[in-house]
N, C-alpha and C positions, 0 to 999 in steps of 0.2 A: 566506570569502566564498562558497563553492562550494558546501557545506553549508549556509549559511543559505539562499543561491538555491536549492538543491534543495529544503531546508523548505517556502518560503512559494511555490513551485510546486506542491508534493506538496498543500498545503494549500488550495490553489483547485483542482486536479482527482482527488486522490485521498484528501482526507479526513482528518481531524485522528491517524489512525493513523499511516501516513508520515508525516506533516509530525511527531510527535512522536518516533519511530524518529532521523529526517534530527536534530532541535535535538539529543535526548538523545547522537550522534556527535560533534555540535559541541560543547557542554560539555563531554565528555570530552576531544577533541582540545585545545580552550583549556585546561583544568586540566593536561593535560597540559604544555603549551608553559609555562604560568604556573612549574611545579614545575622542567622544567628550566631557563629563565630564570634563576630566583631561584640557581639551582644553580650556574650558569656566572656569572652575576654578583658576587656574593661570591669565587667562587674568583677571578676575574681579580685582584679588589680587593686580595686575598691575595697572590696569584702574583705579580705585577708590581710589587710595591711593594717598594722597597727593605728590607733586614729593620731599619735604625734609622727604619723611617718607616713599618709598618706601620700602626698604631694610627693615623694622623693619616690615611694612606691608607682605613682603613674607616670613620672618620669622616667624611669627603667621600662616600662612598658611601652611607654613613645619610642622609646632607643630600639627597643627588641622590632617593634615593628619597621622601626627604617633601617635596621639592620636585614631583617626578611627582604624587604624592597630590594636591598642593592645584591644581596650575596643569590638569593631564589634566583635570578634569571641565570645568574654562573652556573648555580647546582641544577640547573635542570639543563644545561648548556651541554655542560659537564655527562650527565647522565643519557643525552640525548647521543651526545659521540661520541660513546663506549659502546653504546647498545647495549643488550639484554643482561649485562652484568651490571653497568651503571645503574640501568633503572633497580636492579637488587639492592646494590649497597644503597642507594637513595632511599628506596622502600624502609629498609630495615634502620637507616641511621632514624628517618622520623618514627616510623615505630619505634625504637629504641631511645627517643626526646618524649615521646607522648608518656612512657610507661614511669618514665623516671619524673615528671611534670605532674601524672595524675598522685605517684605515692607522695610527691613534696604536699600537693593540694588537699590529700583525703589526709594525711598527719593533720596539717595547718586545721583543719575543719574540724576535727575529731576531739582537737584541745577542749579541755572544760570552757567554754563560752564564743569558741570559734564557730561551734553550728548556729547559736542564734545571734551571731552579729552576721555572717552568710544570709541569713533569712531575716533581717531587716533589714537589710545594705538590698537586698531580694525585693523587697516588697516597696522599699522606698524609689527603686530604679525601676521598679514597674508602675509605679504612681507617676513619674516624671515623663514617662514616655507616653504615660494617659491623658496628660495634661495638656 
């Protein structure tokens, strides 16, 4: 948000060079966030999944993501043509998905042998992507 407000300020007082400078930070910062997302997402899917349950474990997270695909462009559609209230409830419904996703995860983790199956599932997805 900070980067795009810097943009379209740069771009009403100092000219489509900053204001292009400011967006081209922010597409790199988004691709960046996008790459480790997808990164840490799959690993959890991985990590915490029982090992006779994996495969059914990353098929629910196939699902979750093409469910994001279809309904995201609604909910920000949604949020776009309310205005300044929409984009609130939107805010707060995904803050309110993160908080309830982070305490299932740090439980799941927390079990006796859930931190270091996390941090070999960890180290083995980072040997793969070395390779």
């Amino acid at each position: 948000m900070c980067i795009r407000d810097s943009a379209m300020a740069a771009s009403a007082a100092d000219g489509p060079v900053l204001a292009g400078v400011f967006l081209s930070v922010a597409a790199a910062a988004f691709t960046l966030a996008e790459m480790l997302h997808a990164t840490v997402s799959w690993e959890l899917s991985v990590a915490l999944a029982p090992d006779a349950a994996q495969g059914a474990y990353l098929g629910v997270h196939g699902l979750a993501q093409a469910t994001q695909r279809a309904v995201g462009p609604l909910a920000v559609t949604a949020a776009i043509a309310t205005g300044p209230v929409g984009w609130t409830v939107f805010g707060v419904a995904i803050a309110g998905t993160c908080l309830v996703q982070h305490r299932l995860v740090r439980e799941r983790v927390a079990r006796p042998g859930g931190e270091e199956a996390a941090v070999e599932a960890s180290d083995a997805a980072a040997g793969s992507l070395l390779r």
